[in-house]
Structures are given as structure tokens and as C-alpha cells.
PAROLUM-555170 format. One record per residue (C-alpha): x, y, z. Coordinates in Angstrom, 3 decimals, always signed. Layout:
# PAROLUM-555170
SITE       xx       yy       zz
SITE        X        Y        Z
...
//
This chain:
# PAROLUM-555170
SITE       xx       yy       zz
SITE  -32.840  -64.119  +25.452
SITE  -33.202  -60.220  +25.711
SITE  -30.171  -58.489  +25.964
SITE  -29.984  -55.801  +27.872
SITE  -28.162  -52.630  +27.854
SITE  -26.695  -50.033  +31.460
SITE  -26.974  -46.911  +29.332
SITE  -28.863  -44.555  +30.960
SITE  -32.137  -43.496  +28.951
SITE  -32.968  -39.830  +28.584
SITE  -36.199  -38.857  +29.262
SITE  -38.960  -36.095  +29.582
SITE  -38.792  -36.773  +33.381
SITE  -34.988  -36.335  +33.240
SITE  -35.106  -33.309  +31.280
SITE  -37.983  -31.430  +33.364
SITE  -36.559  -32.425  +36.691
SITE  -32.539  -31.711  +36.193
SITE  -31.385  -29.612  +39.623
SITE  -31.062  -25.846  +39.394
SITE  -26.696  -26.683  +39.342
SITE  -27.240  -29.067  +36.101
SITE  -29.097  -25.833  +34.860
SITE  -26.012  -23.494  +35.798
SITE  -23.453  -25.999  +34.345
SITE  -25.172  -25.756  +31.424
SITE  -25.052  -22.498  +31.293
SITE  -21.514  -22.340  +32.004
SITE  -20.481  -24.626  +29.589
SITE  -21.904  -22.991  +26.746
SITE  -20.331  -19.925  +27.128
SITE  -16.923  -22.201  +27.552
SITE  -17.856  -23.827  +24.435
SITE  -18.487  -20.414  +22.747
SITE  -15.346  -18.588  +23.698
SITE  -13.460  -21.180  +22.174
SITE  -15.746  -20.291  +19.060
SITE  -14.780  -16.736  +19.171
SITE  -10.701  -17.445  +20.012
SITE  -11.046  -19.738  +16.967
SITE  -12.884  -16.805  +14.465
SITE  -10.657  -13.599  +15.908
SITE   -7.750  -12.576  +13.499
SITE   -5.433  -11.786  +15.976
SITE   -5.417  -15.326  +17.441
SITE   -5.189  -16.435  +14.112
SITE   -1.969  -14.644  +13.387
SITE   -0.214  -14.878  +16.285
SITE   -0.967  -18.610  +16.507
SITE   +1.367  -18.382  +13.447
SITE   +4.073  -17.960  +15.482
SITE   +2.910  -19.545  +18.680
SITE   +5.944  -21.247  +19.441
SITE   +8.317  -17.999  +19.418
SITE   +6.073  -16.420  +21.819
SITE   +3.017  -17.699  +22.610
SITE   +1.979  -15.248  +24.972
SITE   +1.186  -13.542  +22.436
SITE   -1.117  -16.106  +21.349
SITE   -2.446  -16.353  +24.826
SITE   -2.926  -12.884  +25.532
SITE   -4.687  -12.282  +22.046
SITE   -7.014  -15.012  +23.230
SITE   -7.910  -13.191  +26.387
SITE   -8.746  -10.179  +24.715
SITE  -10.694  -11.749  +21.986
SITE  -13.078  -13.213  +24.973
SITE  -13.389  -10.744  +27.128
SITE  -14.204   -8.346  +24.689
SITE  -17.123  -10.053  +23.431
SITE  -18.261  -10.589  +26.541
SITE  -17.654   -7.994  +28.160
SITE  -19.396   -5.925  +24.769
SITE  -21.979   -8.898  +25.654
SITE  -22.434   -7.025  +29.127
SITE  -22.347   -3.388  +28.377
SITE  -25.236   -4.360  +25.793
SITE  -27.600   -6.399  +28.122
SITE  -27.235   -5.487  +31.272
SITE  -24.857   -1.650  +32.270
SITE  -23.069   +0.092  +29.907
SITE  -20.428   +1.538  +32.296
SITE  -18.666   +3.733  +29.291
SITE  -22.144   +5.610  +29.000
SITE  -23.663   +8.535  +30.472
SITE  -26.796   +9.191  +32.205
SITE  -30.142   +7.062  +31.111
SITE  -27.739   +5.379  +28.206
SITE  -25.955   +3.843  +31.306
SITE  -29.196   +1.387  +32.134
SITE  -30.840   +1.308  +28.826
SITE  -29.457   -2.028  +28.430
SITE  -31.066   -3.766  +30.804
SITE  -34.292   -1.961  +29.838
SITE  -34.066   -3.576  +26.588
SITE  -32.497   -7.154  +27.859
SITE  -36.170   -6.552  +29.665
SITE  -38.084   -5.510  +26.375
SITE  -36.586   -8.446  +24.724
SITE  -37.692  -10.868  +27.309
SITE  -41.226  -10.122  +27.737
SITE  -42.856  -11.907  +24.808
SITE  -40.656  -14.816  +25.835
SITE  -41.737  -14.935  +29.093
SITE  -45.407  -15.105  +28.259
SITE  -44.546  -17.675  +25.387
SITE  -42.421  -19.974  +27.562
SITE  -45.007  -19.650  +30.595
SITE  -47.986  -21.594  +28.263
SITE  -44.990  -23.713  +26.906
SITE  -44.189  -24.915  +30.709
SITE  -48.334  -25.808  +31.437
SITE  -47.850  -28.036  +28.637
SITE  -44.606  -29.573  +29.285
SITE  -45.837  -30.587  +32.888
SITE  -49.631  -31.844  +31.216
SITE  -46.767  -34.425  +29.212
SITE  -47.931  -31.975  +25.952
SITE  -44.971  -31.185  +24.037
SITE  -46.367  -28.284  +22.371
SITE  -44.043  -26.715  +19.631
SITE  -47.058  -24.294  +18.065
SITE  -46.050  -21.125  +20.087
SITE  -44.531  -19.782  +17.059
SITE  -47.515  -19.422  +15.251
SITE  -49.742  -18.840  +17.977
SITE  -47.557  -15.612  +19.086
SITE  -47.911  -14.959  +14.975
SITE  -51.628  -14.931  +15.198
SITE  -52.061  -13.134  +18.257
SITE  -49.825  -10.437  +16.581
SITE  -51.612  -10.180  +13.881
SITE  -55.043   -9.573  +15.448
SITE  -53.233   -7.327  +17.925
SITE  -51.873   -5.345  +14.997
SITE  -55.546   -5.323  +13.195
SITE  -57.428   -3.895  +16.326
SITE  -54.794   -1.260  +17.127
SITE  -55.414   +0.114  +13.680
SITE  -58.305   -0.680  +12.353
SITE  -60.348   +0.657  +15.957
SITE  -60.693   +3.759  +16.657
SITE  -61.316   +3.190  +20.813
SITE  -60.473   +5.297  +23.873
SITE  -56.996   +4.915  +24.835
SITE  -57.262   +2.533  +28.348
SITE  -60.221   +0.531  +26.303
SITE  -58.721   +0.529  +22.785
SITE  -55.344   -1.455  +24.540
SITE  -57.336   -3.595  +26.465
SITE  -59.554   -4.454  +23.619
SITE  -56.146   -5.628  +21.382
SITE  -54.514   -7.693  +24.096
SITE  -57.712   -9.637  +24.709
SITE  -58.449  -10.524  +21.367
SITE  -54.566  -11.440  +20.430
SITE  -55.059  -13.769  +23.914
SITE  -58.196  -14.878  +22.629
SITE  -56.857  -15.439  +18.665
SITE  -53.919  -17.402  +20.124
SITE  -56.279  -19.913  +22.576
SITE  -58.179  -20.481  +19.496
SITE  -55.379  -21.498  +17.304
SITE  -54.039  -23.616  +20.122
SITE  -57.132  -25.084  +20.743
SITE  -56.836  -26.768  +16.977
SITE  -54.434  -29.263  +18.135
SITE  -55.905  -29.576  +21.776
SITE  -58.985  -30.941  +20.064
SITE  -57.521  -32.929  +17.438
SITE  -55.346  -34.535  +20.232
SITE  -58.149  -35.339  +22.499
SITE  -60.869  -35.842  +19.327
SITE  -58.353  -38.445  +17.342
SITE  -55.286  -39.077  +18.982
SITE  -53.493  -36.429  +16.831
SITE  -49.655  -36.154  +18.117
SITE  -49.681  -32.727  +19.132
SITE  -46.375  -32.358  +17.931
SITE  -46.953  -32.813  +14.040
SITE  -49.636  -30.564  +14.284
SITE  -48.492  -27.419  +16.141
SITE  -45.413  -27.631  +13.795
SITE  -48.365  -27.822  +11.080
SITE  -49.817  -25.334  +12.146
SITE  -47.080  -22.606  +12.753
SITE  -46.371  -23.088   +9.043
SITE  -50.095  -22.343   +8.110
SITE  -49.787  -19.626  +10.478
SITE  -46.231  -18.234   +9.162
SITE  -48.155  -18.244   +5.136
SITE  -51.723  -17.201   +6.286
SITE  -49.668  -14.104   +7.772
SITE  -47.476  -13.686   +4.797
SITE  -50.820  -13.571   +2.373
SITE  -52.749  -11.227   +4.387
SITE  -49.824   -8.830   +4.161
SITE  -50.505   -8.757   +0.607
SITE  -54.462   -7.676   +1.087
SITE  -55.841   -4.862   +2.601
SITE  -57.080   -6.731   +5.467
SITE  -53.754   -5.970   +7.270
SITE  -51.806   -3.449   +4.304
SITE  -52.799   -0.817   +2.939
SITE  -49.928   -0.861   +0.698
SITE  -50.313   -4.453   -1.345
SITE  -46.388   -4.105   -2.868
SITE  -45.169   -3.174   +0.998
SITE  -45.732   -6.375   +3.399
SITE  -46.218   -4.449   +6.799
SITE  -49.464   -3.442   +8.423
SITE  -49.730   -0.159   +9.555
SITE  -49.011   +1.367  +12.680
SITE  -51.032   +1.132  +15.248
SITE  -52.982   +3.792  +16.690
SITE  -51.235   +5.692  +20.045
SITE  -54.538   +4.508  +22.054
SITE  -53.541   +0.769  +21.085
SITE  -49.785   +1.185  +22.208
SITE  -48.730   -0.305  +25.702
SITE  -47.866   +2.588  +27.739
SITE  -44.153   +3.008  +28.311
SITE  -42.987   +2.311  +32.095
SITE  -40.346   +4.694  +32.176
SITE  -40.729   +7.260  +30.060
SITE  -39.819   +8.706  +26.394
SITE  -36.118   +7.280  +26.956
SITE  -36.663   +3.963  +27.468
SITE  -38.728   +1.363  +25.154
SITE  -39.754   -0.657  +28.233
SITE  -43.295   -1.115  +28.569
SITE  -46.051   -2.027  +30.617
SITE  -46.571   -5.615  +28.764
SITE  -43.036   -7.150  +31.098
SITE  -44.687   -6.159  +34.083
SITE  -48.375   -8.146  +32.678
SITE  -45.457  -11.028  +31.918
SITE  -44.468  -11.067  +35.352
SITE  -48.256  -10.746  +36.509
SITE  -48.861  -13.719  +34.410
SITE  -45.923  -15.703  +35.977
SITE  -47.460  -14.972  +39.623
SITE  -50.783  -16.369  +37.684
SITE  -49.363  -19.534  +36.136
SITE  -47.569  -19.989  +39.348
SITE  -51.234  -19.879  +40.983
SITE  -52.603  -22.341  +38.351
SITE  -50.653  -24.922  +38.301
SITE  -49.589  -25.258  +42.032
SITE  -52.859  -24.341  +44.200
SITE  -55.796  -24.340  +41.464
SITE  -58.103  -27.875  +40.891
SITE  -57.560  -27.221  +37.721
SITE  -53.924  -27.045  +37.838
SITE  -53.706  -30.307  +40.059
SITE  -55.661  -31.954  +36.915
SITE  -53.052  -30.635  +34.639
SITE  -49.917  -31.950  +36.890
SITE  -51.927  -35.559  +37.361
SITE  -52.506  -36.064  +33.217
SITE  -48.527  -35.314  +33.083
SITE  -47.849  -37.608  +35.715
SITE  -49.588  -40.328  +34.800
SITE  -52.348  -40.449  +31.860
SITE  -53.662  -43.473  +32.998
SITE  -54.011  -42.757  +36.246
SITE  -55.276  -39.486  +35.927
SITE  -58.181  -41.288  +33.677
SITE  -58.602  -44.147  +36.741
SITE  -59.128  -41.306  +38.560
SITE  -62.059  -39.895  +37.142
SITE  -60.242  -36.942  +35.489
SITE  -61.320  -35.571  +32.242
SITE  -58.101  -36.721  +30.425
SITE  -59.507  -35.675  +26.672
SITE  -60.870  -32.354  +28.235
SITE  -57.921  -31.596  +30.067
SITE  -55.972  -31.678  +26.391
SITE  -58.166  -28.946  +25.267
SITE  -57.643  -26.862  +27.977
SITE  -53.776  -26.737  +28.157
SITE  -53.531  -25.992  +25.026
SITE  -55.573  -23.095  +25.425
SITE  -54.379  -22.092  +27.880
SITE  -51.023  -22.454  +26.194
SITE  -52.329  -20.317  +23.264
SITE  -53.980  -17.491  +25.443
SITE  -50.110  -17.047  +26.775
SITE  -48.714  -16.832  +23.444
SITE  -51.190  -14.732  +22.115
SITE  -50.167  -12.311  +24.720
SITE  -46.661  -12.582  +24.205
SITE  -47.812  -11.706  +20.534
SITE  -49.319   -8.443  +21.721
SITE  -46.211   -7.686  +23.540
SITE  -44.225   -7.565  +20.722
SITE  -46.392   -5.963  +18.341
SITE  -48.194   -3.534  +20.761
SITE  -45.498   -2.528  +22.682
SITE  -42.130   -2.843  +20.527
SITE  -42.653   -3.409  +16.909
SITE  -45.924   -1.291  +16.425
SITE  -46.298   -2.505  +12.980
SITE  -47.312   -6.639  +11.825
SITE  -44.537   -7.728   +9.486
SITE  -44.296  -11.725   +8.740
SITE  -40.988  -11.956  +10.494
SITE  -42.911   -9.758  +13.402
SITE  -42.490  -13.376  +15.818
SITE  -38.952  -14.235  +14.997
SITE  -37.471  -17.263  +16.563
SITE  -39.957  -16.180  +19.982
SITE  -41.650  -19.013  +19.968
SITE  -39.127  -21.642  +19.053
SITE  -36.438  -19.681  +21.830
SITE  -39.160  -19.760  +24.048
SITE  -38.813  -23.988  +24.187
SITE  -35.391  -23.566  +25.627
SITE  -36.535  -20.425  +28.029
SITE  -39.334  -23.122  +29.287
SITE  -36.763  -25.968  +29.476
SITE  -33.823  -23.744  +30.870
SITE  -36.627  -22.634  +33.845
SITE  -37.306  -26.103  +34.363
SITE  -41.118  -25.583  +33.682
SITE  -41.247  -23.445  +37.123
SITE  -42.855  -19.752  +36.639
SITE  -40.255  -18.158  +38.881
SITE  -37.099  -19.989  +36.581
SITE  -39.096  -19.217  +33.280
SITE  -38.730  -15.428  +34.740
SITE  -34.799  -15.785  +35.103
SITE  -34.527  -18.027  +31.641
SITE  -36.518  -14.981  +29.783
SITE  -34.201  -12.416  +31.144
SITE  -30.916  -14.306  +30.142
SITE  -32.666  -14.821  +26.572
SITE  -33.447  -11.331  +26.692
SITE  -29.857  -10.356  +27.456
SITE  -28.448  -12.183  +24.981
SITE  -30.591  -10.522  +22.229
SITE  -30.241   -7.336  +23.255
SITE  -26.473   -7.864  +24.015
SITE  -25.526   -9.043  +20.712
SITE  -25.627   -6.000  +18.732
SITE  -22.689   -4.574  +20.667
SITE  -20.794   -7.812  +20.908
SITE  -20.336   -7.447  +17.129
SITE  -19.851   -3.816  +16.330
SITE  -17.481   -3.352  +18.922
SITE  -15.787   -6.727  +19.194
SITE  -16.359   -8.094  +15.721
SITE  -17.511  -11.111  +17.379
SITE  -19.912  -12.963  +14.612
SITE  -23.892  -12.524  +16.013
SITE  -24.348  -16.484  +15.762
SITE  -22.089  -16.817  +18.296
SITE  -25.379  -15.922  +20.416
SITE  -27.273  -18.961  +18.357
SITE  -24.733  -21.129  +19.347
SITE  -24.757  -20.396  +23.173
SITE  -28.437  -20.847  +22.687
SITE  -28.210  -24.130  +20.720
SITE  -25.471  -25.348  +23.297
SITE  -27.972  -24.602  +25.868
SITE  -30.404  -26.609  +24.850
SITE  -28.245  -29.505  +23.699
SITE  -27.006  -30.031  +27.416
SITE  -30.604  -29.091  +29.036
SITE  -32.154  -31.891  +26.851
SITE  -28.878  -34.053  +27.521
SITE  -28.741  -33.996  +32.020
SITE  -26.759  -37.570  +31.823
SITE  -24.231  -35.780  +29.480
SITE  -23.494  -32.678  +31.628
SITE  -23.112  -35.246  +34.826
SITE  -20.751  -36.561  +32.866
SITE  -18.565  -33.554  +31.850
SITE  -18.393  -32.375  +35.236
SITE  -18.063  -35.981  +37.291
SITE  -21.336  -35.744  +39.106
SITE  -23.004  -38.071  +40.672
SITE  -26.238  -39.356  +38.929
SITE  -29.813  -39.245  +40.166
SITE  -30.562  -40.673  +43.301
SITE  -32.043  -44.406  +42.458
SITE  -29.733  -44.676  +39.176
SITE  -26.674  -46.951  +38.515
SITE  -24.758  -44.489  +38.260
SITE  -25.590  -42.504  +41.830
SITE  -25.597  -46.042  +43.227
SITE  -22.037  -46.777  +42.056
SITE  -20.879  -43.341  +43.152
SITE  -22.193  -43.788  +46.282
SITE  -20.669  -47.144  +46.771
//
């Protein structure tokens, strides 16, 4: 006899599909989770706990502080610094912006694959790569200034389709799972990098790993002047949102995409491509990343260092996952991402609130995004419609 078991099983379907409110809970409670974190590391709550039962409103109101100060530094950093004057008053939100523009692009190619059923986990080294031949046109050209841009984002795009494309073809050439080999491949990506730092391919200094600068005519144009870093690649990110939206919701080929993810089999039955449609998202995925690369390195960072990606491309799993694999809620996932990198600075000069506090509201994110069942649970909702649990709720 097979025994059977009522608890629930988590899936991609679950995850991909949770409601825009199982998104906000998540949200909110993160940051719940995380100001107990900081009430826990602030000395003041610490020694007035000490004596908590003398007075603890002292305890209480130490507390208080110790949370709304970090987030409140949190705010001032990301989005309006009201104790400013003049431009400094908005520069946060520029650079909550500036932060969430290689995101956006990453997460964008990350959603295509989610929704083709590709769990793709290479962005990392694809947004690596596309740097890196970004950062090798802009100085190694010498091109007119509109051309000499152009010519660096293309070939970043084009640099991060190819590397994509690796695993799209071993996937649809051998059965490869795409997993393994995009994490594969970000390390080759992360080393290859790393060695060409030390050559004069990309240094010119082989005891200083950094490229060097670009050339002004390879620079993304700033949007609002001298002041701000804020440039012209966030408004391409939100161009390629409006694109991606295009794709994958009124194209043929975006249809084909949606049907593989749906069902493989089907898809196959009928008549689609299955193998070929493999190859494509992943380029596809890669051309994103690769401009999310040239972002970063074209617009902000100017130079290729081996730490130039960062955590973009693993952050930009959880932007795709937070926006639900939709364009217009990648946009708004980027953004908080973006604010919470550019907001934690502040939060720790000013509030002495530890900087992984900001990893942890990130990890927590993804731990209840990847979890739906989980955050019904915490806040006594109802489960999804056809499930045991909606149907004993609704009974």
C-alpha cells in the first residue's frame, strides 16, 4: 500500500504564480524579522534590557529608536534625504535608481527563463562577461562618441548571448541540466576575468587587477547632469522591460517560450521547436545580462575589476522571483533592490546598524517568496483555490 501524505508540495508553479499580497507579506515580514535583528545587535537595548524589569520602558523605548533609526537612515539613503539641501535632497533616489539598473536588465532575461521552465542561475557570469567586453571596447576603441557607446553595449549584449548560449545548447544538444552548468560557468567566468586582469588584454598594469578607464566617448551619458550619477542605461532598462513585456506576451516567439514552460510535452505535440526554443531563451537571457553588464561598467564603475558584477546576478534571482516573472513587477523588485543598496551605507554610519542586516532582508525575502505555503501560514490565509487547504477554509 502507498501511503500518502496532505502536505502541501512547493513548486515552481507555486512560486511563479504567488498573488501580488503574498509578495507584500513577504516583504513585510522581512523587515519584521530584521528589526528584531537590529533591537537584538543595538547596545542600548542591550543595556537597558539589563534592567528591564525596573523600567522597561526604557527597554521599549530604546527598541523604538534602534528601528526607526535604521530605517528611517534606510530612507534618507534610498529614497529623500529630508535633512539635506538642494540636489543632495533627491540624490538618493537617483542612486536607489543607479543601483537598480543592471538588476533590472539581469532579472528581465532571468524572468524569460523562469516562465520557458529554465532555471537559469548563469547571470552572474554572463553580466561578468558582458562587462568585460564592455570595458575592452570603451578603451581599447578609439570611436566617435554616439558610435563608440553603441558599439560597447552591443558587443557586451552580444558577449553575454554567447556565453548563455553554452548551456542553451548543451541543454537542448545533451540534456545538460541547465542549472549545473550556468553555475559552471559563472565560475569559469568569475577566473577567466580574474586572469585577464593579470594580462594586458584588459591591464595595463599586470601587479594592479583593474582595466582602465574607459574612454568619455564609451561612457553612458548622464540623465541629469554633473550632480547626479544616473545615467541613460535605467532608462534602456526600462525600454527593455516595455520590450520583454512585448516578447513574451504578444510575440510568436514569446507564445513558444510560455508553451515549453507550460508544458514540454505538449509544446513538442504541438509541433514547437522544444530543443530550439532552449537555445533561444538562453540567449536571449544572456543578451539581457550582457546589458546589465554594460550598465554597470559603462555607466557607474568605468573601470573592469573582478568583483565589477557583485552579487548582480545572483540578487537579480530574487528581483525576478520578487516581480513574479512580470516585466512591470521586475521594474518595482529592481527599485526596492536598488534602495536597499544604496540605502545601506547610511543605515550604518548613522545608525550603526550592521550592513548585513540588508543581506538578511534580502535572504528573508527570498526564503518566503520560494516558501508561498509558509507565508499563508504566518498570516492565516486561505490557500490556493483547488487546494486542501482553500477547500477546508472555505468549508
Amino acid at each position: 500500500m502507498t501511503e500518502t501524505t496532505d502536505r502541501p508540495r512547493i513548486n515552481w508553479d507555486q512560486i511563479a504564480r504567488s498573488s501580488p499580497l503574498l509578495t507584500f507579506l513577504a516583504i513585510f515580514a522581512a523587515l519584521v524579522i530584521s528589526a528584531v535583528l537590529i533591537v537584538v545587535a543595538d547596545p542600548a537595548v542591550r543595556a537597558s534590557a539589563g534592567y528591564f524589569f525596573d523600567r522597561p520602558g526604557d527597554t521599549v523605548s530604546a527598541a523604538w529608536d534602534a528601528v526607526s533609526g535604521a530605517y528611517t537612515s534606510l530612507f534618507r539613503g534610498a529614497v529623500f534625504d529630508y535633512s539635506a539641501s538642494g540636489a543632495r535632497m533627491i540624490r538618493p533616489i537617483t542612486e536607489t535608481m543607479v543601483a537598480a539598473t543592471p538588476l533590472l536588465f539581469a532579472a528581465l532575461g532571468l524572468g524569460i527563463g523562469f516562465r520557458a521552465g529554465l532555471f537559469n542561475i548563469g547571470a552572474q557570469g554572463q553580466v561578468l562577461m558582458g562587462a568585460a567586453v564592455a570595458a575592452w571596447l570603451g578603451f581599447a576603441l578609439n570611436l566617435p562618441v554616439v558610435l563608440h557607446v553603441l558599439v560597447a553595449i552591443l558587443g557586451a549584449a552580444l558577449m553575454g548571448g554567447l556565453w548563455a548560449a553554452i548551456a542553451g545548447v548543451l541543454k537542448a544538444r545533451t540534456g545538460a541540466n541547465e542549472v549545473i552548468v550556468t553555475i559552471m560557468l559563472n565560475w569559469i567566468a568569475t577566473w577567466l576575468i580574474t586572469w585577464l586582469l593579470t594580462t594586458s588584454i584588459l591591464a595595463r598594469a599586470p601587479n594592479r587587477p583593474i582595466s582602465p578607464a574607459v574612454d568619455p566617448t564609451a561612457k553612458l551619458p548622464l540623465l541629469l547632469g554633473g550632480q547626479f550619477r544616473l545615467h541613460w542605461g535605467f532608462v534602456l532598462a526600462l525600454l527593455a522591460a516595455v520590450g520583454v513585456w512585448w516578447l513574451m506576451e504578444r510575440s510568436t516567439i514569446g507564445f513558444k517560450f510560455r508553451a515549453v514552460g507550460a508544458n514540454m510535452d505538449a509544446a513538442r505535440t504541438a509541433g514547437i521547436n522544444v530543443n530550439l526554443v532552449f537555445v533561444m531563451v538562453m540567449v536571449t537571457a544572456g543578451l539581457l545580462a550582457g546589458l546589465g553588464g554594460a550598465a554597470q561598467l559603462l555607466g557607474a564603475d568605468h573601470s573592469l575589476r573582478a568583483t565589477t558584477a557583485g552579487t548582480i546576478g545572483f540578487d537579480a534571482i530574487t528581483v525576478a522571483l520578487l516581480g513574479r516573472n512580470r516585466p512591470a513587477g521586475i521594474v518595482g523588485a529592481a527599485l526596492l533592490f536598488g534602495a536597499l543598496r544604496a540605502g545601506s551605507p547610511l543605515m550604518q554610519t548613522e545608525s550603526d546598524t550592521p550592513i548585513d542586516i540588508v543581506l538578511v532582508i534580502q535572504a528573508v525575502i527570498v526564503l518566503f517568496i520560494a516558501a508561498p505555503p509558509l507565508v499563508r501560514t504566518l498570516f492565516h490565509l486561505p490557500g490556493r483555490p483547488g487546494t486542501r487547504r482553500a477547500v477546508e477554509a472555505a468549508s
